[in-house]
C-alpha positions in Angstrom: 34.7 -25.4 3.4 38.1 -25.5 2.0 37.7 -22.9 -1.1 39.3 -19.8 -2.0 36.8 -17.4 -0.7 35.5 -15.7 2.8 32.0 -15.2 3.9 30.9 -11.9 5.7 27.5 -11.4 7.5 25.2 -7.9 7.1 23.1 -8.2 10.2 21.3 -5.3 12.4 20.5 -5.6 16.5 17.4 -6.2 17.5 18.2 -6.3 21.2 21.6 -6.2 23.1 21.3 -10.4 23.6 20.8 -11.7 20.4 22.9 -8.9 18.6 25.9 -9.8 20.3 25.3 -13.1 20.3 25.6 -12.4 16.4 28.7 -11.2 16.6 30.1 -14.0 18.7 28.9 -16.5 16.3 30.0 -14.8 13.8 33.7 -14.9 14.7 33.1 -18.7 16.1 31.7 -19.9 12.5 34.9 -18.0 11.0 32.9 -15.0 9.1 35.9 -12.5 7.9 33.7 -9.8 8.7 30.4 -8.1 10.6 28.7 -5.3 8.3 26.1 -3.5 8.9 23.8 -1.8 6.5 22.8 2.4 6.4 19.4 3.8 6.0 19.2 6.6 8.3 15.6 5.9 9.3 15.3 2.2 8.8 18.3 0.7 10.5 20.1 0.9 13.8 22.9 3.1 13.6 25.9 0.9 12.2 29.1 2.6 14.0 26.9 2.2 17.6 26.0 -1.5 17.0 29.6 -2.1 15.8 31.1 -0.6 18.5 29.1 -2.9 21.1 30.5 -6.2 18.7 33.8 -4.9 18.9 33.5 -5.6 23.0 32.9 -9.3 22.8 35.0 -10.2 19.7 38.8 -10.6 18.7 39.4 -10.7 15.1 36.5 -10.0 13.5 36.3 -7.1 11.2 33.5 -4.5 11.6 32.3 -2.4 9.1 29.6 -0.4 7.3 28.1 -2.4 3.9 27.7 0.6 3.4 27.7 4.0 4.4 25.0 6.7 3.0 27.8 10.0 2.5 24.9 11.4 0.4 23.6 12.2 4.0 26.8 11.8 6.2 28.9 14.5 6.5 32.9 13.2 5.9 34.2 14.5 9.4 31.4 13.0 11.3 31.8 10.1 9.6 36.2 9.8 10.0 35.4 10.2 13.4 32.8 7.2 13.3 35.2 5.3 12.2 38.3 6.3 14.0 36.8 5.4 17.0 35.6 2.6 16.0 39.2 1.2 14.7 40.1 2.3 18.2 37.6 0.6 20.3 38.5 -2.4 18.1 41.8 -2.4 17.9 42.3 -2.0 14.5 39.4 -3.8 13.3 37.6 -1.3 11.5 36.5 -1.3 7.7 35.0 1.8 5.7 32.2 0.9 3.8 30.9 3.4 1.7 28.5 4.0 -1.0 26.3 6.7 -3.1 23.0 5.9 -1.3 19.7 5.4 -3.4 17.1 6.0 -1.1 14.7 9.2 -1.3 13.8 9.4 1.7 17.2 9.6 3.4 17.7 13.0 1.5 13.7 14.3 2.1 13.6 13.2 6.0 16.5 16.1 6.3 14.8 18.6 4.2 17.1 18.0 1.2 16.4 16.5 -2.4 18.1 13.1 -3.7 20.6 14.2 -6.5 20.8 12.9 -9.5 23.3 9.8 -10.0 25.9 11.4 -11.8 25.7 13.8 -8.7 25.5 11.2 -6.1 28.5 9.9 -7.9 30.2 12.8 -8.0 30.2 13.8 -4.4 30.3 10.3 -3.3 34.2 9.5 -4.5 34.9 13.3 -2.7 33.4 12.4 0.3 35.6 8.6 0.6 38.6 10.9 -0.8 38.0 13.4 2.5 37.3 11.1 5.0 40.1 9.3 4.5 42.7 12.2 4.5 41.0 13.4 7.7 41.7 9.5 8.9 45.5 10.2 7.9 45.6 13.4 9.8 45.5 15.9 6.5 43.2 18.8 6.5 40.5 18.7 4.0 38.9 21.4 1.7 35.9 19.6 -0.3 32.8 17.3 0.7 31.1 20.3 2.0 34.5 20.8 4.9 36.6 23.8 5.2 40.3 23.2 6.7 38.9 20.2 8.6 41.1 18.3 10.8 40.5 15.5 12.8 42.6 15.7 16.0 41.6 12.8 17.5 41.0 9.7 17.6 44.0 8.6 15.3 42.7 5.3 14.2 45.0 2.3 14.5 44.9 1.3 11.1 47.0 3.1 8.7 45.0 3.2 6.3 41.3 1.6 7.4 40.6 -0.8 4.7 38.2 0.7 2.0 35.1 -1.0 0.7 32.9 0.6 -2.0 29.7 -1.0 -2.8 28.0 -0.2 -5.9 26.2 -0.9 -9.3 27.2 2.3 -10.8 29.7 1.6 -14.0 31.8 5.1 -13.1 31.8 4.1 -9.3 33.1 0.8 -9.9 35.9 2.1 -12.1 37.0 4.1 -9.5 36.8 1.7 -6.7 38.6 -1.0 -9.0 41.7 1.8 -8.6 41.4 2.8 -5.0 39.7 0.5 -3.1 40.4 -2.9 -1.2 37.4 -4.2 -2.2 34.7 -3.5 -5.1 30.5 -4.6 -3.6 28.9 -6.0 -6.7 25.0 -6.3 -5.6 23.3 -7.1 -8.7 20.8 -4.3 -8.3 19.3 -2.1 -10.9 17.0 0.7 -10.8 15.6 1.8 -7.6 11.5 0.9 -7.6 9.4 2.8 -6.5 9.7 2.2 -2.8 12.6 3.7 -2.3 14.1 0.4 -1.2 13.6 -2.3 -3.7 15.4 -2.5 -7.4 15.1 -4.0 -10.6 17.6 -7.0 -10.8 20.7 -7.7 -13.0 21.6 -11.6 -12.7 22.2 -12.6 -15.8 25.6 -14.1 -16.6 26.8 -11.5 -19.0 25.8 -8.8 -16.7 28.2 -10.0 -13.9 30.6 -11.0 -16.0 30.9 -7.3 -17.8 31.3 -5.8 -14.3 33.8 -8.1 -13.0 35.6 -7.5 -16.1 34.8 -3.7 -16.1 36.8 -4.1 -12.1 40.0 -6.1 -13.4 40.3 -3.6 -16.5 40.0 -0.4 -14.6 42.2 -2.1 -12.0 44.8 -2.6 -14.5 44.8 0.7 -16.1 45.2 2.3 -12.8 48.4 -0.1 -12.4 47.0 -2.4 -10.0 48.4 -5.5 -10.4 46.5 -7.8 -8.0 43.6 -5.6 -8.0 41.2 -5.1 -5.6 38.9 -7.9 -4.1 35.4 -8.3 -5.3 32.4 -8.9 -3.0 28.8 -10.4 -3.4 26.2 -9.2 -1.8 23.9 -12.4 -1.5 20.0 -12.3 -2.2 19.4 -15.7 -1.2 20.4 -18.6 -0.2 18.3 -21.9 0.0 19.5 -25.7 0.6 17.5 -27.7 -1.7 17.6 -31.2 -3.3 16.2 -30.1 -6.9 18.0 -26.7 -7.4 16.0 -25.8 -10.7 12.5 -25.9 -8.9 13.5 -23.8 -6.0 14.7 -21.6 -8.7 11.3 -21.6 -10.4 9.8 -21.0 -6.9 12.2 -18.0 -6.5 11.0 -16.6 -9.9 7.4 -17.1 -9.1 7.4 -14.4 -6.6 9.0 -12.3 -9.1 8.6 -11.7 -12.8 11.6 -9.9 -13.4 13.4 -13.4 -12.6 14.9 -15.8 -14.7 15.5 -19.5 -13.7 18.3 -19.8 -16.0 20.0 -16.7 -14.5 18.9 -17.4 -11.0 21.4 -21.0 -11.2 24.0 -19.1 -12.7 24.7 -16.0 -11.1 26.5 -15.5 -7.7 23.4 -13.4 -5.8 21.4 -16.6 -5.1 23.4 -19.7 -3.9 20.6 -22.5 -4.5 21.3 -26.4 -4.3 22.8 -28.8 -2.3 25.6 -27.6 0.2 28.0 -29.3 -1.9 26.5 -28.1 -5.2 26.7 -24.7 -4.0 29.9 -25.2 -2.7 31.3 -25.7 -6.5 28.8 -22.7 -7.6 31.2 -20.8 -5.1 34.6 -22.1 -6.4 33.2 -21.8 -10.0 32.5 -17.8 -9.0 35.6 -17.6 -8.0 37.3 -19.3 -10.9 35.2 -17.5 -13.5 34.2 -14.0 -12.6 37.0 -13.4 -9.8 35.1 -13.6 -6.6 36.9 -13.4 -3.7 33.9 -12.7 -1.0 30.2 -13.5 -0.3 28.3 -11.5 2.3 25.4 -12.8 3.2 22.2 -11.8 5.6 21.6 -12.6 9.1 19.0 -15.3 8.1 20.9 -17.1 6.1 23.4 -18.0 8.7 22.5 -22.0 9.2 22.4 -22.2 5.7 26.1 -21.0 4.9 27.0 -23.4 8.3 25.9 -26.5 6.2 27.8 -25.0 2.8 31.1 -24.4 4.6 30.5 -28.3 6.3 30.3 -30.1 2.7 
């Protein structure tokens, strides 16, 4: 598809075969990047299955989308990532976020903060990992005068992502980061794993705007890139009753807001193919990552 915009994949391995068969067809169908998600507990381990892409792939970026450092301590994870910029060469990409599951704090005998404190310790944990990853020692994050020897990664500096819904979190990504992960997501449910949603309009467009303001007031000129995590994605003749169909199976959903906002791509390949350039145009978007199963669908989109 000739648009202004990449696509990433978030995929996990289910067996060596098919996961690096993922990654092959990943680079082949001309994904920028390979993410993989962190939940201590409920996913592979990211750096591990990154690593093992990294051996049959050339240009495709690897990375975390994103990394828990409410549980991950920041040398352990420099050194994750060092390595993984080395085994890669240079193809590494730090994903972090506050993490919002319980029970990746109560599986390790600890108790999930509160946001403000997950926030908190979440921007000094990106701000030590990466002066451990430029070879400074680091006092914070829970490290005293830790250095990181080796590995050196290649990349000087590993391109930052920060993932979030957080208004304070995005502010600071929009000044530091390379790119801001908008994911639509509310408050966590009860689960542990599921949220409320925000897809309205006027709720994408205040963040978007929130990123290009705090950009700007940190001096940023070109700002950093803004990412979608996609919901869902569904090739469909009548766009507006696969909507309906979406918002059947939940009640917090809106139709109108489900054909309007960038975390479900619904319609015809070409229709969502102008829903993508129309993102881009309106609310600044520069990136879509998508899941694993939506892989044929995103084929037939970039084919329109």
């Amino acid at each position: 598809m000739d648009a202004p915009v990449s696509f990433n994949l978030q995929a996990a391995p289910v067996d060596a075969t098919s996961w690096l068969d993922i990654a092959r067809r990943a680079e082949a169908d001309g994904f920028e990047m390979l993410l993989s998600a962190d939940h201590p507990g409920a996913t592979p381990a990211p750096f591990v299955a990154l690593a093992a892409a990294a051996a049959v792939t050339e240009s495709l970026r690897l990375g975390t989308y994103v990394v828990n450092l409410g549980v991950r301590d920041a040398l352990h994870t420099a050194a994750d990532i060092a390595t993984l910029d080395v085994v890669s060469s240079g193809r590494a990409v730090f994903g972090a976020g506050a993490g919002h599951t319980p029970a990746e704090w109560s599986m390790i005998g600890r108790t999930r903060p509160g946001i403000a404190a997950r926030v908190d310790h979440c921007i000094e944990a990106i701000v030590a990992v990466r002066a451990l990853l430029a070879g400074e020692t680091v006092n914070g994050a829970g490290l005293r005068d830790a250095r990181m020897e080796r590995p050196r990664a290649v990349q000087q500096p590993v391109p930052l992502i920060v993932g979030t819904a957080n208004s304070r979190l995005l502010r600071w990504a929009a000044a530091h980061a390379d790119v801001v992960g908008i994911t639509g997501t509310g408050r966590t449910l009860a689960d542990g794993h599921s949220h409320e949603v925000r897809w309205s309009r006027e709720a994408v467009l205040a963040q978007t705007e929130l990123i290009r303001d705090a950009a700007g007031a940190a001096g940023r000129r070109a700002g950093p890139r803004i990412d979608v995590l996609v919901q869902h994605v569904e090739i469909a003749d009548d766009a507006e009753r696969a909507a309906a169909a979406l918002c059947a199976q939940d009640e917090g959903l809106v139709v109108a807001d489900v054909l309007s906002c960038p975390y479900v791509l619904i319609g015809t390949a070409a229709e969502i193919a102008a829903e993508i350039r129309r993102h881009h145009d309106e609310l600044g978007v520069t990136s879509f990552t998508v899941r694993q199963p939506m892989l044929d669908a995103v084929a037939e989109i970039r084919a329109a």
